[in-house]
C-alpha positions, -999 to 999 in steps of 0.1 A, spaced: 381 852 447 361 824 435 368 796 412 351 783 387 339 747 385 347 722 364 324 718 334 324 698 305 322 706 266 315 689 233 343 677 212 342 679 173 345 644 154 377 626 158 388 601 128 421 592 146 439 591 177 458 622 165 429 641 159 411 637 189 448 650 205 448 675 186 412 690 200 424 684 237 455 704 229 436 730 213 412 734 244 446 742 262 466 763 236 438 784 224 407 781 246 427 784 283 413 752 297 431 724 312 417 692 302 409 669 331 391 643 316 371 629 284 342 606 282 312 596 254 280 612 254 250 590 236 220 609 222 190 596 203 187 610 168 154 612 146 171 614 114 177 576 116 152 553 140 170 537 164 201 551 153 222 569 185 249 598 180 279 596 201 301 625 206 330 627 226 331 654 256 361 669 274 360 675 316 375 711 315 388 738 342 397 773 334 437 779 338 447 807 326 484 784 325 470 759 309 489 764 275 523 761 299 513 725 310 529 698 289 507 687 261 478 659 265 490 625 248 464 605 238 475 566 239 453 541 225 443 503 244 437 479 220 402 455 231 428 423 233 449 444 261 425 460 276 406 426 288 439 409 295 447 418 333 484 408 328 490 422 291 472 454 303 499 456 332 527 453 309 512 479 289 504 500 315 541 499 337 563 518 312 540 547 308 538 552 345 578 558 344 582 591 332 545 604 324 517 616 349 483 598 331 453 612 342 427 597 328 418 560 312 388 563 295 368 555 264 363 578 235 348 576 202 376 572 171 370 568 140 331 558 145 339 535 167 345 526 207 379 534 217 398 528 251 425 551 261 449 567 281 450 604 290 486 618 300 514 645 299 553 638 300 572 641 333 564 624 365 534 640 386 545 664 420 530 635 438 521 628 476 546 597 468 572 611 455 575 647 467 609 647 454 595 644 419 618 614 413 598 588 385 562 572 398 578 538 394 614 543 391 635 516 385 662 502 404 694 489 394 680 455 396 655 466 374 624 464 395 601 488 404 602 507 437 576 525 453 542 538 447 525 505 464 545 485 492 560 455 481 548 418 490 572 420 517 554 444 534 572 478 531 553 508 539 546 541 524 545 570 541 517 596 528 488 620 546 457 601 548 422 621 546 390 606 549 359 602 529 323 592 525 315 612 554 285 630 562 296 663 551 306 644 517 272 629 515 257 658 517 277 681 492 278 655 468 239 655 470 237 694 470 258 689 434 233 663 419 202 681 429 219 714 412 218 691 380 255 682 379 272 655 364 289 629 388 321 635 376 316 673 390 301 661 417 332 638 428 352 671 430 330 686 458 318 650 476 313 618 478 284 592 474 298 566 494 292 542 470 329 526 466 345 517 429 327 485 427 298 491 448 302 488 484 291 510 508 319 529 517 305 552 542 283 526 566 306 497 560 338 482 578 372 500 574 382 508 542 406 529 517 411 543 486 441 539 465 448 560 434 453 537 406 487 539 395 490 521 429 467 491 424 466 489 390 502 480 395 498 457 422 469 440 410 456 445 376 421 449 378 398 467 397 383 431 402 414 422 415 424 451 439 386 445 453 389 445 486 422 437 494 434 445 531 455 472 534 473 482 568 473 517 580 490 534 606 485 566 623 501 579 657 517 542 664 479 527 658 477 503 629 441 493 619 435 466 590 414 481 566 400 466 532 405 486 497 365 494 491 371 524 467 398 544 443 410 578 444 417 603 415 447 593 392 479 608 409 482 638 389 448 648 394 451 647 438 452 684 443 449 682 485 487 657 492 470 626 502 484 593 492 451 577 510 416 580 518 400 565 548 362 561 554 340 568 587 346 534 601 381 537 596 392 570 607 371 562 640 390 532 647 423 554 652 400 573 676 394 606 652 366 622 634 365 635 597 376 656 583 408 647 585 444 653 573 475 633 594 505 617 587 501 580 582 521 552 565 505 522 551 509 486 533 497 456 516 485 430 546 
């Protein structure tokens, strides 16, 4: 049987928050699509000179369920918190505790730019928490436990997989050259160009994180840039460096809780594609 691919489609005007919630429902309720993303799509115009259109788009897959799935929420970042690092984590934490987001993004509200957060109520089926316990459940103490290691050093157990190899090149390229978007493209492959613009697949040992877990360890994608990361498989541990992110939690369809590129599957002595049982932590 085959699947269909992802593929994108315009969105009407949104005034408000509630309205541009309302046309992601509706793509589930009515339409049978599940929402996996949104984004802003710029177009000249010749009505005005100079003038540009902007029109929200939605990333969509056909689900027959989709209307079963619990509703998109659509949460709005203020410009203050969404350049403050620190006010953004505090922001950020208590919507991880009992929702699955899947998407941070910018739209178009009310005319103007718009940061915000995609997500559904209840905590993601999740390679961290297959018990489906909170993302970031809290502790009688009142911190929060799990997703990332600690600064002590605890470890997470997850299955690692590996990415930015060859075969990824080449799909991803297949995609593009088949007129794609990246965003459809990332589903298939890989560029090897990492989330601030290393080069994943030629350079050193690296990993990819999902960002609920460095987002809550470190902020900022500027701040979780290249941070080492230790990773052990089969009683090997291997330093590697956080060169790239993975998918939001609730959109990791394959188990992992981490990707490894070329140079670091090879130091544990294996060859991609892979999928083993592995633990890792902050260094």
């Amino acid at each position: 049987m085959s699947v269909m691919a992802p593929f994108s489609r315009l969105l009407g005007p949104a005034a408000t928050i509630n309205e541009l919630q309302s046309q992601l429902r509706e793509q589930e309720t009515m339409l049978g699509c599940e929402v996996l993303n949104i984004g802003v799509i710029e177009t000249e115009i010749t009505v005005k000179a100079g003038a540009a259109e902007q029109a929200n788009y939605a990333m969509l897959r056909m689900n027959i369920e989709a209307d079963l799935l619990s509703p998109v929420t659509v949460v709005p970042v203020d410009a203050v918190t969404a350049a403050d690092p620190a006010a953004f984590k505090t922001f950020y934490t208590p919507l991880i505790e009992n929702n699955t987001v899947f998407d941070y993004a910018i739209a178009v509200v009310g005319g103007d730019y718009q940061n915000v957060i995609l997500m559904r109520a209840g905590a993601p089926a999740n390679p961290y928490q297959p018990t489906g316990t909170s993302v970031l459940a809290s502790t009688a103490a009142g911190q929060s436990t799990v997703l990332a290691s600690t600064a002590a050093g605890q470890s997470v157990r997850v299955k690692a997989t590996s990415f930015a190899d060859l075969a990824d090149l080449a799909a991803f390229k297949r995609c593009k050259n088949s007129g794609n978007s990246d965003t459809e493209c990332f589903r298939v492959g890989d560029n090897g160009i990492g989330f601030m613009g290393d080069d994943c697949a030629h350079g050193p040992p690296m990993c990819a994180l999902p960002p609920e877990i460095w987002l809550k360890k470190w902020g900022t994608p500027k701040n979780a840039h290249l941070k080492p990361v230790n990773v052990t498989i089969g009683g090997k541990t291997v330093r590697c460096v956080m060169g790239d992110t993975m998918p939001h939690v609730g959109n990791i369809r394959n188990g992992a809780g981490i990707d490894l590129n070329p140079a670091a599957v090879a130091a544990f002595g294996l060859a991609p594609p892979i999928k083993v049982d592995a633990e890792w932590s902050w260094a």
